[in-house]
C-alpha positions as CSV (number, residue, x, y, z in Angstrom):
1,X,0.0,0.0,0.0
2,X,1.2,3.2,-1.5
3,X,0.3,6.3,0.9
4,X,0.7,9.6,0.1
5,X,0.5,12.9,1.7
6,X,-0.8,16.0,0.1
7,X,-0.2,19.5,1.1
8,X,-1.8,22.3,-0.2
9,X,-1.6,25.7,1.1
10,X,-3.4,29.0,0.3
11,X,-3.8,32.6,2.1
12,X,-6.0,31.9,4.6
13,X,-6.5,27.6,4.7
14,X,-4.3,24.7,4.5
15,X,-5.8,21.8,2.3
16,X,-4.5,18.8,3.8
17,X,-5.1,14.6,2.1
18,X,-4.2,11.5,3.0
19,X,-4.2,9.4,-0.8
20,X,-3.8,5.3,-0.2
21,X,-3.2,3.3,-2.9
22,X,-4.9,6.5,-4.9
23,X,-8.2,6.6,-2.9
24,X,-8.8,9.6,-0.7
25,X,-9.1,8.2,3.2
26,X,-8.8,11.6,5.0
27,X,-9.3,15.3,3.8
28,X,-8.9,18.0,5.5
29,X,-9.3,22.1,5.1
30,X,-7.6,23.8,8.2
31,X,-9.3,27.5,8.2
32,X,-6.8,30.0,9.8
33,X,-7.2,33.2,11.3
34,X,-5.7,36.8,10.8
35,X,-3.2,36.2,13.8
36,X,-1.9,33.8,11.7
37,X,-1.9,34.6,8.5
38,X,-1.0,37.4,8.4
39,X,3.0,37.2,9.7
40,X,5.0,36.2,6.9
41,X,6.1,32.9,5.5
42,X,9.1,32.0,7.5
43,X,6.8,32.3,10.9
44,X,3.6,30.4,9.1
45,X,5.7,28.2,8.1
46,X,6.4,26.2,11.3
47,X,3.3,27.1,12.9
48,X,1.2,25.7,10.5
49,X,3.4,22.5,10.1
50,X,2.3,21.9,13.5
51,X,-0.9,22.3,13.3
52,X,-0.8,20.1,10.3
53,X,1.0,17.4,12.5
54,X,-1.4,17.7,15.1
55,X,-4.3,17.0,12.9
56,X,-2.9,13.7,11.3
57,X,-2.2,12.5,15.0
58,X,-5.4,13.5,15.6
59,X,-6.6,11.0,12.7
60,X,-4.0,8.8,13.9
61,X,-1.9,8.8,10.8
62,X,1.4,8.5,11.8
63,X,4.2,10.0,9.2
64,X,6.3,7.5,9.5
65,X,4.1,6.0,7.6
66,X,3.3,7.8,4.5
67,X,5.7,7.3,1.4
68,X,5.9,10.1,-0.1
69,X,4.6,14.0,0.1
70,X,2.9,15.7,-2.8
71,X,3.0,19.2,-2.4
72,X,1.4,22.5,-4.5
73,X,3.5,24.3,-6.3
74,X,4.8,27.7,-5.4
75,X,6.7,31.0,-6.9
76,X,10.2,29.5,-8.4
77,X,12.0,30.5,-11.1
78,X,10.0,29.5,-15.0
79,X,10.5,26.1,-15.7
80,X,8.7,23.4,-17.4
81,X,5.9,21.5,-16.5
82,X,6.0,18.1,-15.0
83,X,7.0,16.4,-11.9
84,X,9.9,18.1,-9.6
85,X,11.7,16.3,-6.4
86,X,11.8,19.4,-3.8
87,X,14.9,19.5,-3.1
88,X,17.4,22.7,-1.0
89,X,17.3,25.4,-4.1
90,X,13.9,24.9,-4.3
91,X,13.3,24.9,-0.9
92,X,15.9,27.9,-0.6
93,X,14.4,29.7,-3.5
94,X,10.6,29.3,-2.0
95,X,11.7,30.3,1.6
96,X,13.8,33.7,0.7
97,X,10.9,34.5,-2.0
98,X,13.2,35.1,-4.6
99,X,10.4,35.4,-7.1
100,X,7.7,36.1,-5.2
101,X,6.0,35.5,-1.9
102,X,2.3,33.7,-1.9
103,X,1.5,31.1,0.7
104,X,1.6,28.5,-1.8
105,X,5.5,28.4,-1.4
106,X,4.4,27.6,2.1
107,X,3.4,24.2,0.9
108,X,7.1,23.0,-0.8
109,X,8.7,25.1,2.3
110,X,6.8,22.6,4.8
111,X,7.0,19.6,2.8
112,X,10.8,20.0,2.1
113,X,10.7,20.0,6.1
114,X,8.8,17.0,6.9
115,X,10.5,15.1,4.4
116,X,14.1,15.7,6.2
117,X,12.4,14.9,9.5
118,X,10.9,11.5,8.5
119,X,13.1,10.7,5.2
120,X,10.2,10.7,2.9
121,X,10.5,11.9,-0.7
122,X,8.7,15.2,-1.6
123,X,7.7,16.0,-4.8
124,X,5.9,18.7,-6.6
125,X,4.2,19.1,-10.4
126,X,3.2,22.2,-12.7
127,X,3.6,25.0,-10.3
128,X,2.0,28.2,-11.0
129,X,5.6,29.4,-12.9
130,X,5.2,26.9,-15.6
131,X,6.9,28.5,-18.6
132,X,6.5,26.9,-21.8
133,X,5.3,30.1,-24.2
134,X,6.2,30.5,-27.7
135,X,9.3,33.0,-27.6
136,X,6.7,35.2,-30.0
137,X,3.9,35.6,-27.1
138,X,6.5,37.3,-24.8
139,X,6.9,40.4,-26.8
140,X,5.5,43.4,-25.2
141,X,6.0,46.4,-27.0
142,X,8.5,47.7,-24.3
143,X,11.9,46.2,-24.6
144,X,13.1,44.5,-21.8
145,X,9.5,44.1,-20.2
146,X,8.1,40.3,-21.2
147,X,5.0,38.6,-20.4
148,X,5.3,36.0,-17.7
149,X,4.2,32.5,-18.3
150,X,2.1,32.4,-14.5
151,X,-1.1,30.7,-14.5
152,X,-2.8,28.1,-12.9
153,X,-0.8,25.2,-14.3
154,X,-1.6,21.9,-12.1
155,X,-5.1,22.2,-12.8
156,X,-5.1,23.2,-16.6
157,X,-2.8,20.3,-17.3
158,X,-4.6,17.9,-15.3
159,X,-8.1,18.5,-17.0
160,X,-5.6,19.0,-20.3
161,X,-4.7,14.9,-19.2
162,X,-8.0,13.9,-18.0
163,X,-9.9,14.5,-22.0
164,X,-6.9,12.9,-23.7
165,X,-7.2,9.8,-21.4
166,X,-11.3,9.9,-21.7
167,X,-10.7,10.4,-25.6
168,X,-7.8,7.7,-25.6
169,X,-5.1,9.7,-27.1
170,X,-2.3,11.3,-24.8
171,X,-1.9,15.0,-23.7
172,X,1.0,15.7,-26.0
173,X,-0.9,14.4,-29.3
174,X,-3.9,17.5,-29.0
175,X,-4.6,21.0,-28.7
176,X,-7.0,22.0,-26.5
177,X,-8.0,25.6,-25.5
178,X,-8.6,25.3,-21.2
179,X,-10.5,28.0,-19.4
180,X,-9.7,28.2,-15.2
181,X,-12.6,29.9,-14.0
182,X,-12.0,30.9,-10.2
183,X,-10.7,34.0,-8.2
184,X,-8.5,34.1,-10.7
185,X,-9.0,33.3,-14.4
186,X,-6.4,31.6,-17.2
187,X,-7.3,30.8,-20.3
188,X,-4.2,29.0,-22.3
189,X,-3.6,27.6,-25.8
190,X,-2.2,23.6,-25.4
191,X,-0.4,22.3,-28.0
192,X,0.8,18.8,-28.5
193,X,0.9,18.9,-24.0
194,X,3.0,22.1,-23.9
195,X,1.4,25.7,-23.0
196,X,2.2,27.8,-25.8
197,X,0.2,31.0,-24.8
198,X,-1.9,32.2,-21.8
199,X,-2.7,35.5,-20.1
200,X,-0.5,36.0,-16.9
201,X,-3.5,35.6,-14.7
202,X,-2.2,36.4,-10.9
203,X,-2.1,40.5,-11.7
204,X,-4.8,40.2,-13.6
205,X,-4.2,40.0,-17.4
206,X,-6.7,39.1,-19.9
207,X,-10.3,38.6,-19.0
208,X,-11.4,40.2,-15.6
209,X,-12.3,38.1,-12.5
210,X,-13.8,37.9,-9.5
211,X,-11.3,39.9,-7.7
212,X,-9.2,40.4,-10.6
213,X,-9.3,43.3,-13.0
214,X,-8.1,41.8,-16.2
215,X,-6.5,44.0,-18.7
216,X,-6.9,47.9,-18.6
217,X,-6.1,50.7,-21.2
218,X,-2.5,51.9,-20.3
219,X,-3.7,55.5,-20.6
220,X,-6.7,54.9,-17.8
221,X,-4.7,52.9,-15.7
222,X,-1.5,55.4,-15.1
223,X,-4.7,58.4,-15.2
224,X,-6.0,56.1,-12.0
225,X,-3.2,55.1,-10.5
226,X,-1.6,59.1,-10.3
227,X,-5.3,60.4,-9.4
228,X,-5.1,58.0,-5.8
229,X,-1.6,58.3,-5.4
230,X,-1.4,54.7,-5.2
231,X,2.0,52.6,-5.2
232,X,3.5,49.9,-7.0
233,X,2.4,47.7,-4.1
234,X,-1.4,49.4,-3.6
235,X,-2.1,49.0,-7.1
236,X,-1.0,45.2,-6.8
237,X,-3.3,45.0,-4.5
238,X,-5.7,46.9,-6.0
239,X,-5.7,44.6,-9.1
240,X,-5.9,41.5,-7.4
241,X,-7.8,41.3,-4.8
242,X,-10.3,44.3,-5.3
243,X,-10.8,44.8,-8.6
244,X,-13.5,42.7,-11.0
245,X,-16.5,41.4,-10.2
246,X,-15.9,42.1,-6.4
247,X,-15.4,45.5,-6.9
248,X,-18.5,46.4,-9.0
249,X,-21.2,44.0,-6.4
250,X,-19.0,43.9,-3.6
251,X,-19.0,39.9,-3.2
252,X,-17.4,36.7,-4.4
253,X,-20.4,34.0,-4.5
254,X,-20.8,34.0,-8.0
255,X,-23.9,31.9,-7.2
256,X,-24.9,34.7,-5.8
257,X,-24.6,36.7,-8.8
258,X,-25.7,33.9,-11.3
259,X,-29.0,33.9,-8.8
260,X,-29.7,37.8,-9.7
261,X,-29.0,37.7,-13.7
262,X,-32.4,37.0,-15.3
263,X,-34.1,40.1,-12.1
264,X,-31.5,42.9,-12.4
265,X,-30.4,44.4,-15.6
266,X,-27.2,45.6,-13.8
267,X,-25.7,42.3,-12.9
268,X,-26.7,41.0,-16.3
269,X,-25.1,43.2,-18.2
270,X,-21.8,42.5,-16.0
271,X,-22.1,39.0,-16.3
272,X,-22.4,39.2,-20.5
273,X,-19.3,41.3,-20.5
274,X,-17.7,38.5,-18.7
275,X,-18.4,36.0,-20.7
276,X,-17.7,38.7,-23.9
277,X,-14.3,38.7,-22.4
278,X,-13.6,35.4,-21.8
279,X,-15.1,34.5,-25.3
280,X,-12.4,37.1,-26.9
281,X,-9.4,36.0,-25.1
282,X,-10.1,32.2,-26.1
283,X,-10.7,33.3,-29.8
284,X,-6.7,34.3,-29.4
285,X,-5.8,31.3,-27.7
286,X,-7.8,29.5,-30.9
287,X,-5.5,31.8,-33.7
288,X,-2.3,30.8,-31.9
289,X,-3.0,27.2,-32.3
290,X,-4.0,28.5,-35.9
291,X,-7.4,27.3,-35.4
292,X,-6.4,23.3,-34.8
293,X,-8.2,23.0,-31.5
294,X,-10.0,20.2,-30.5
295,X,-11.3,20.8,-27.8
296,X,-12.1,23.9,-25.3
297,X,-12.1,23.3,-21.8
298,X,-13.6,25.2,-18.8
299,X,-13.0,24.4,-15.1
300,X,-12.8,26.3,-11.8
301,X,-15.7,26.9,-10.0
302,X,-17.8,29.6,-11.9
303,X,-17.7,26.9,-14.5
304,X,-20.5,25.2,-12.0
305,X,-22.7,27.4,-13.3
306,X,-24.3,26.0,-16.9
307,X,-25.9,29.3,-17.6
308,X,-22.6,30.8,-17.7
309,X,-21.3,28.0,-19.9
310,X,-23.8,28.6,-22.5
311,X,-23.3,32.3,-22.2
312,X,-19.5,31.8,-23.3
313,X,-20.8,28.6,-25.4
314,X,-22.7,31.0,-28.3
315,X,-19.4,32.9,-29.1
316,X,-17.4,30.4,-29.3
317,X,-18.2,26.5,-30.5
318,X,-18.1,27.8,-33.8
319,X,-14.0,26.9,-32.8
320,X,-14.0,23.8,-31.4
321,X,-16.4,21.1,-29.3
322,X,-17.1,21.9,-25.6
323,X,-16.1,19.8,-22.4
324,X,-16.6,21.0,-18.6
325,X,-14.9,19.6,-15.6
326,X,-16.2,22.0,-13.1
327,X,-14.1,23.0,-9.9
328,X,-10.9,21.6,-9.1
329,X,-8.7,18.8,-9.4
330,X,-5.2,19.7,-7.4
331,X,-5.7,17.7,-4.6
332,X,-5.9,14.3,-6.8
333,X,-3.4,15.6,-9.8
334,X,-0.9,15.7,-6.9
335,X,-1.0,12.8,-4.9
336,X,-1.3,10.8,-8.8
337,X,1.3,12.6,-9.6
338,X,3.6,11.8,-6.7
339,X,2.5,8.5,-6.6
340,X,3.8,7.7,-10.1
341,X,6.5,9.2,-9.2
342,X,7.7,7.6,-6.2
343,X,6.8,3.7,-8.6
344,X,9.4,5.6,-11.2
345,X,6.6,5.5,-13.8
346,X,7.0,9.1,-15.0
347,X,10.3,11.4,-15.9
348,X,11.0,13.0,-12.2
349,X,12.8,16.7,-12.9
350,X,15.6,17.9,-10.9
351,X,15.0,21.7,-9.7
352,X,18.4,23.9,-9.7
């Protein structure tokens, strides 16, 4: 019996799973307070291994048991996709924030830290930085500023995997167009299993989202930016986390929303220029792969919603057949992932 422990840790939870023989037996979400999160990663970091300990204990899952540790990917340098052992630059790199600091890197920093303590192999696949673009897609129009190649990776590829196998071919012999619908939204080009193109989604580019403001003239943005006297840093902030659909009805549930579209002209009107937005970005992603798509794909959770599918549905499968594999699918991708990796079945990439 193969058992395999999956960490993966956001801003304000940490997803915890316990994977034998590739059946979930324990799943866990461990809500955290301000107090906590908000110190910074190197004081999380061993308080919320703790916690994490306790909890398995708690279960009576002993480490010294598990075989391996799949962990969520975090800010590192571009690399490819695939599987990764994390290893002391990766660990080094996620721990000093070298490129970036998000609380994902919490989840490599606390696996890399288990592993050494019970000699268990950590591994981690498609982080966020996954950097396969076409050298053409970088281009900016200002030398020496490129696009960034940071999206949400593990679950694109792993829908991306989960059609080819249901369709019996393998990822790297279609193109498919997938469509991450969440706080955040991603929408890349896949070509023959590499990603080739896709709006850098985590400051917001392309298609706006919940919290997200997706891409803004340059002239209106500077004008706003100089009119509030906001920072570099504010207007980070700003674009992420209240911007979007957030900032014009002041929630998140897109349920919510969905609920109010057919009663108030308002919210219908912002939910069509949503789906306008999304429709136009994948009709790029669909010229890039010079109109050879197979497939588009949407996932996340605002793809729960089938009214919102058909919405996006009438501008676009003129391009290509339509497949939905709402919410998520890190929690599994990872602990297959590491499983197949710790059996030596797959190509296991060395981080450096």
């Amino acid at each position: 019996m193969t058992r395999i422990l999956v960490l993966n840790l956001g801003s304000t939870s940490s997803k915890i799973a316990v994977y034998e023989h590739m059946q979930c037996v324990f799943e866990h979400n461990l809500m955290h307070d301000m107090s906590l999160t908000s110190q910074s990663l190197s004081e999380q970091a061993p308080l919320r291994q703790s916690l994490i300990e306790q909890t398995l204990e708690t279960q009576q899952i002993q480490l010294t048991t598990i075989d391996a540790i799949a962990c969520r990917g975090g800010l590192l340098k571009p690399i490819v996709g695939g599987t990764y052992t994390v290893n002391t630059p990766m660990y080094d790199d996620l721990a000093s924030g070298q490129y970036g600091l998000h609380a994902s890197n919490l989840s490599g920093m606390i696996g890399y830290q288990l592993g050494k303590l019970y000699d268990i192999p950590v591994y981690t696949t498609d982080p966020v930085v996954i950097d396969e673009l076409l050298d053409e897609v970088r281009y900016t129009g200002l030398p020496g500023i490129e696009r960034k190649s940071i999206f949400h990776a593990l679950n694109h590829k792993a829908v991306a995997r989960r059609y080819a196998a249901e369709v019996h071919q393998s990822y790297e012999s279609i193109n498919v167009i997938v469509v991450h619908m969440g706080g955040g939204i991603s929408v890349a080009a896949h070509q023959h299993g590499r990603v080739i193109d896709v709006n850098e989604a985590l400051y917001g580019e392309g298609p706006m989202a919940l919290t997200r403001s997706g891409s803004i003239p340059n002239d209106l943005l500077l004008q706003y930016a100089t009119q509030n006297d906001f920072s570099v840093a504010v207007m980070k902030d700003q674009l992420t986390r209240h911007a979007g659909l957030k900032a014009y009805t002041g929630t998140t549930d897109f349920k919510v929303m969905m609920a109010q579209y057919d009663t108030d002209a308002e919210m219908k009107q912002l939910i069509d220029a949503l789906a306008i937005q999304i429709a136009k970005t994948i009709g790029e992603r669909a010229a890039v792969l010079k109109g050879q798509v197979d497939q588009i794909i949407f996932t996340g959770g605002l793809s729960y919603s089938q009214t919102f599918i058909s919405l996006i549905r009438n501008y676009v499968d003129w391009i290509a057949p339509i497949h939905v594999y709402p919410g998520e699918f890190e929690m599994v991708t990872l602990a297959e992932q590491a499983y197949h990796a710790y059996h030596q079945k797959i190509t296991i990439n060395t981080y450096g």
